[in-house]
C-alpha positions in Angstrom: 0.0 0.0 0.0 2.8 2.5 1.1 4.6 1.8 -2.6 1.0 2.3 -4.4 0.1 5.3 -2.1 4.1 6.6 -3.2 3.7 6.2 -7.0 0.4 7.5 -7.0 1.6 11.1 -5.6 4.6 10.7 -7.7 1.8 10.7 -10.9 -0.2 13.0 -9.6 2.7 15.8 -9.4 3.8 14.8 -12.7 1.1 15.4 -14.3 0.1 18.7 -12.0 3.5 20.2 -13.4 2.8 19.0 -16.7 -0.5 20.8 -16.7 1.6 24.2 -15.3 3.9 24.1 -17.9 1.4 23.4 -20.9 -0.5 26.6 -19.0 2.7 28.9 -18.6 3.8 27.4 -23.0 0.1 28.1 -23.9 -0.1 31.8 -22.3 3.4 32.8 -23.6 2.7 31.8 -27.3 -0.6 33.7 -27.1 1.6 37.0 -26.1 4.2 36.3 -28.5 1.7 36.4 -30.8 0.0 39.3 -29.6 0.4 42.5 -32.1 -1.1 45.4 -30.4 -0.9 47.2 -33.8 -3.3 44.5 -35.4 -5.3 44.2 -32.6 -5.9 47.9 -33.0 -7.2 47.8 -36.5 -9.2 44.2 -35.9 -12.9 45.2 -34.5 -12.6 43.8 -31.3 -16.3 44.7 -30.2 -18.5 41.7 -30.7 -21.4 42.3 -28.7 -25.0 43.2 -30.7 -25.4 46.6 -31.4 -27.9 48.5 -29.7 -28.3 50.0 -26.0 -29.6 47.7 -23.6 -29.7 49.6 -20.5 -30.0 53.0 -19.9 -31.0 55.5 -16.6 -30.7 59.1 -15.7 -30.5 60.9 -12.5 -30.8 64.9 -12.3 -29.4 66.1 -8.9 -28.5 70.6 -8.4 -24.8 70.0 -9.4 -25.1 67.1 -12.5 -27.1 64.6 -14.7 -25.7 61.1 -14.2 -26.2 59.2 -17.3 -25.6 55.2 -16.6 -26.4 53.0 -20.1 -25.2 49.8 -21.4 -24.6 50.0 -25.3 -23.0 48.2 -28.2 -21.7 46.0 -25.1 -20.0 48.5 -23.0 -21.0 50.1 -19.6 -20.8 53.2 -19.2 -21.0 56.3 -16.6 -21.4 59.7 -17.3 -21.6 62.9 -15.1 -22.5 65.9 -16.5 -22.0 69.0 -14.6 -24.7 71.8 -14.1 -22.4 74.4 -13.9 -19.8 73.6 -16.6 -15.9 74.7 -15.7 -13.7 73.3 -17.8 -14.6 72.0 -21.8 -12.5 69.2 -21.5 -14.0 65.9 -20.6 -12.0 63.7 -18.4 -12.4 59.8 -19.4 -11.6 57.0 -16.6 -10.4 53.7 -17.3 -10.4 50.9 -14.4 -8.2 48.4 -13.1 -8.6 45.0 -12.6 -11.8 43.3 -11.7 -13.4 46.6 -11.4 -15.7 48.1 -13.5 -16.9 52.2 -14.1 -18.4 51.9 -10.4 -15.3 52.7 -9.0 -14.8 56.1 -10.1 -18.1 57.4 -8.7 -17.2 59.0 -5.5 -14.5 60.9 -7.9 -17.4 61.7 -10.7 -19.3 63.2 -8.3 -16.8 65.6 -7.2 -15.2 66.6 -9.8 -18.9 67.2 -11.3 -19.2 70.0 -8.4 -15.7 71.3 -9.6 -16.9 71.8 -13.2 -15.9 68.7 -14.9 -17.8 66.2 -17.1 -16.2 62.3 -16.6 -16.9 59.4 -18.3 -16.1 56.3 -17.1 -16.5 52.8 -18.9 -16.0 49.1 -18.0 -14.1 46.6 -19.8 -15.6 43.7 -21.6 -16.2 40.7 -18.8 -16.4 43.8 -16.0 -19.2 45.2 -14.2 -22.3 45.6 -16.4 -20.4 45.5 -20.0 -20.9 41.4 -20.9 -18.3 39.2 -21.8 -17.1 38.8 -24.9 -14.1 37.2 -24.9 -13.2 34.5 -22.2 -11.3 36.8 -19.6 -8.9 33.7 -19.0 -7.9 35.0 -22.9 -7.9 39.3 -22.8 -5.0 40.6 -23.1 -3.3 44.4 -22.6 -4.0 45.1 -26.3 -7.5 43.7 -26.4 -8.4 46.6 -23.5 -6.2 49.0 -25.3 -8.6 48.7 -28.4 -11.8 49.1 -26.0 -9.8 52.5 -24.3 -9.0 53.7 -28.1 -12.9 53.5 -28.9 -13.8 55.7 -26.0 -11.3 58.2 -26.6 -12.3 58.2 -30.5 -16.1 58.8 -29.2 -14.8 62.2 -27.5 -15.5 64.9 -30.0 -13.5 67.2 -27.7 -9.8 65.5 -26.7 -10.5 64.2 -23.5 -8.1 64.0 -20.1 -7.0 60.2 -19.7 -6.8 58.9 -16.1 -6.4 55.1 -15.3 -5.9 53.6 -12.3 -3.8 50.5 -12.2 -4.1 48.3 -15.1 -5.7 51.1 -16.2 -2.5 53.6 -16.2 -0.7 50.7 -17.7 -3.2 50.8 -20.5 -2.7 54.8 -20.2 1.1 54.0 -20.5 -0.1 52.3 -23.9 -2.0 54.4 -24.8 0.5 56.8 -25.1 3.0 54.7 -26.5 0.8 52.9 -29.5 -1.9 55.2 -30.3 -1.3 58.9 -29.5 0.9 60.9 -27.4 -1.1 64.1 -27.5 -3.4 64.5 -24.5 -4.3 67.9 -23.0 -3.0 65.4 -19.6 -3.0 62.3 -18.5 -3.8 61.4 -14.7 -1.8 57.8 -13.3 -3.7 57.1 -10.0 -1.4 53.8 -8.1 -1.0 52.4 -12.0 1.2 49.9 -13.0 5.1 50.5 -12.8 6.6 51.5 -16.2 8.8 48.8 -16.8 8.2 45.5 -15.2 5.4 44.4 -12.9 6.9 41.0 -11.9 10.4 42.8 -11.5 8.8 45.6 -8.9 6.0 43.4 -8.0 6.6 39.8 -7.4 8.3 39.6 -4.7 5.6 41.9 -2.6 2.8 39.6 -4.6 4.4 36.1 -3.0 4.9 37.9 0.3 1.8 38.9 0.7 -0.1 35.8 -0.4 2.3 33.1 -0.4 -0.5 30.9 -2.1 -1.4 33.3 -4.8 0.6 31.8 -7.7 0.0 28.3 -7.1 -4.0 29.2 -7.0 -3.2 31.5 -9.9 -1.4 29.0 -12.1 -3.9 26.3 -11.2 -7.1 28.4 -12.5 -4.6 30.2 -15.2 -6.7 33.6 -14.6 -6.1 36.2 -11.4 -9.3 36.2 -9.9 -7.4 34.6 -7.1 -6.0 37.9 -6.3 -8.9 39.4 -5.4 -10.5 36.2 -3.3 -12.0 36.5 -0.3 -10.3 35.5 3.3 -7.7 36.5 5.7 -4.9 35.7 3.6 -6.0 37.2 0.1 -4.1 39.7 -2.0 -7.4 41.4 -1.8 -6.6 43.0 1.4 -3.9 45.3 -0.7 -6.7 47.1 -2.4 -7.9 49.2 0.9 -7.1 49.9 4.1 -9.3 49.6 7.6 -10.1 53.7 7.3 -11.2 53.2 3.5 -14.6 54.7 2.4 -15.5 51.2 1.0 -14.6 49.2 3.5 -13.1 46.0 2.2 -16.0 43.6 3.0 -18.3 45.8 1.0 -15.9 46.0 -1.9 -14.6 42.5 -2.0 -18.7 41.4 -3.4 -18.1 43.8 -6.3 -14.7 42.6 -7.5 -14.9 40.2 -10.6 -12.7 38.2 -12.7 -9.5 38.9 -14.2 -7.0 37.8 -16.7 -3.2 36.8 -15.4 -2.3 37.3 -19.5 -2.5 40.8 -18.8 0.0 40.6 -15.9 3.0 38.9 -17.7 2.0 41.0 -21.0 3.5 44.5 -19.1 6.8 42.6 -18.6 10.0 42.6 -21.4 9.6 41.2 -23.8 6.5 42.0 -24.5 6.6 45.7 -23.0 9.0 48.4 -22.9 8.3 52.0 -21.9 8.5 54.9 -23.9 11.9 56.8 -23.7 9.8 60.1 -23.5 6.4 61.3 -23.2 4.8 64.6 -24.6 2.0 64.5 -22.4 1.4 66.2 -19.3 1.9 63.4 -16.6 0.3 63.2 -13.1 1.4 60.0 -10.9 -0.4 59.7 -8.3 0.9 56.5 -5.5 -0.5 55.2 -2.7 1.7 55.6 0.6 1.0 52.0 2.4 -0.1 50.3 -0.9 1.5 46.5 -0.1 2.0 45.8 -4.1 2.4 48.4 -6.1 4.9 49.8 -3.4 6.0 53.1 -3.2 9.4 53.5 -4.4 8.7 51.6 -7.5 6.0 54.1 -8.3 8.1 57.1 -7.4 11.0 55.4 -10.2 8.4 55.3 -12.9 7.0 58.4 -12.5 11.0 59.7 -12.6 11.0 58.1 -15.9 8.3 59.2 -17.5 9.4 63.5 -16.1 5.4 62.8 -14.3 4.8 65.3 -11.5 4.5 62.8 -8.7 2.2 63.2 -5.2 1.5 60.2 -3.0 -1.3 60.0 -0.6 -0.9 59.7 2.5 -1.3 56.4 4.6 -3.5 55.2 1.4 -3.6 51.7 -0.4 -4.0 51.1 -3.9 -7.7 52.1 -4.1 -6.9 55.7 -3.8 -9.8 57.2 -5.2 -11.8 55.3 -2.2 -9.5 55.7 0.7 -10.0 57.7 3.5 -8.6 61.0 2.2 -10.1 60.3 -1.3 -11.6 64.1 -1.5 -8.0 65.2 -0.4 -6.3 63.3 -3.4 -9.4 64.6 -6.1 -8.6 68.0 -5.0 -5.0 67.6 -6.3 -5.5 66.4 -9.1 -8.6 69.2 -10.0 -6.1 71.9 -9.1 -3.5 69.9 -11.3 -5.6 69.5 -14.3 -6.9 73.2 -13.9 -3.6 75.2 -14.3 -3.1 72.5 -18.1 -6.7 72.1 -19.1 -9.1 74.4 -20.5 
């Protein structure tokens, strides 16, 4: 029995490695083959044409416009009292979706501003399209270069996480000529497993291995004690992370390796007026990696205090909003 019981884990291991490195083959030949400048002329939106879903709410500062068309989710705020004529367009991270800019939309509705904010394919209320264990970097960019092409006016970009990596693409493969761009705890400029592994596997030393075994990241953001998850807020957060966790969907791990070399390199320079904006106690996308790559991009470069990477939902939230509206002020019309 003890001889059966030993080749029997013996098997099992081989073949649990075997299906980790068919996973690891499979994923890197999909990026290799990646070509974001095909992907950006292929029409990546699948989903029936039409609007599905739409709602309106008029409130004394702004009209909040919430539809679902052609596929994609999206939130608009409309101020009353119009400030500024450029519109500021807000791309999420992972597993979130345009809900997470809201706090942020109202306020910078009362400051003037009209914001759009969208969600992904697979995210929040825009369906899926494309299996999210498959989306890539440059299937997102495409969806972010439709929402900028929509803007008759050239809009403000601001991303948070994956989305200021896809800002960071943006800029790099489809224009570099925004009024401003606005980096709120994004991804570092040159390698997220170089700056970010190490605090990933300290943080959740089971991460990977639950990772590789469902070969997509919602791990990440699973709930429990032990969970990445907890990296996105801290205790004072306006969310608080029991009430935010719910909300989180899935995620891709493609996109992940995709902002690593080979298959990423930074610009050398960037034309566009650059805010980075880091969290102070964010576990992941730590500090000093953040303050690097905003040194290589020439970014002005604030960090708010005792935040985590959810900045626009921490405690001093309406503290970090009014740096970025006095920011965007003295570059923006």
């Amino acid at each position: 029995m003890g001889k059966h019981n030993h080749k029997l884990w013996r098997d099992l291991l081989i073949a649990a490695g075997g299906y980790v490195m068919f996973q690891q083959a499979w994923g890197l030949w999909l990026l290799f083959n990646s070509r974001v400048e095909r992907t950006l002329k292929t029409q990546t939106n699948e989903a029936p044409k039409g609007l599905t879903f739409a709602q309106t709410r008029e409130t004394d500062t702004y009209s909040r416009t919430h539809t679902i068309e052609d596929g994609i989710e999206r939130i608009v705020y409309v101020p009353k009292n119009r400030r500024h004529d450029t519109p500021i367009i807000m791309q999420h991270g992972m597993w979130h979706g345009a809900w997470c800019w809201e706090l942020w939309q109202e306020l910078f509705a009362a400051w003037g501003w009209e914001t759009r904010a969208h969600s992904l394919p697979g995210h929040a209320g825009s369906p899926v399209q494309r299996p999210i264990y498959r989306c890539t970097l440059d299937y997102y960019l495409s969806f972010l270069k439709t929402e900028l092409d929509r803007s008759p006016v050239r809009p403000v970009l601001m991303g948070h996480s994956m989305g200021g990596a896809l800002t960071q693409w943006y800029l790099k493969y489809v224009a570099d000529d925004l009024p401003a761009a606005v980096l709120v705890a994004p991804w570092v400029s040159h390698s997220m497993f170089g700056d970010g592994l190490i605090p990933l596997i300290t943080y959740d030393p089971l991460v990977l291995l639950l990772m590789m075994r469902s070969w997509d990241a919602t791990p990440m953001a699973r709930p429990g004690p032990g969970s990445a998850v907890r990296f996105l807020v801290g205790p004072q957060a306006v969310i608080p992370l029991d009430q935010l966790q719910p909300r989180l969907g899935p995620e891709s791990v493609l996109v992940m390796y995709q902002h690593n070399p080979p298959f990423w390199t930074p610009p050398a320079s960037v034309h566009t007026p650059l805010l980075w904006i880091a969290g102070e106690d964010d576990p992941l996308l730590v500090e000093p990696a953040e303050r690097r790559s905003a040194a290589h991009y020439g970014a002005e470069y604030f960090v708010a205090e005792r935040a985590r990477h959810n900045v626009m939902i921490e405690h001093n939230e309406r503290e970090t909003a009014e740096k970025i509206d006095r920011w965007l002020a003295e570059r923006v019309r």
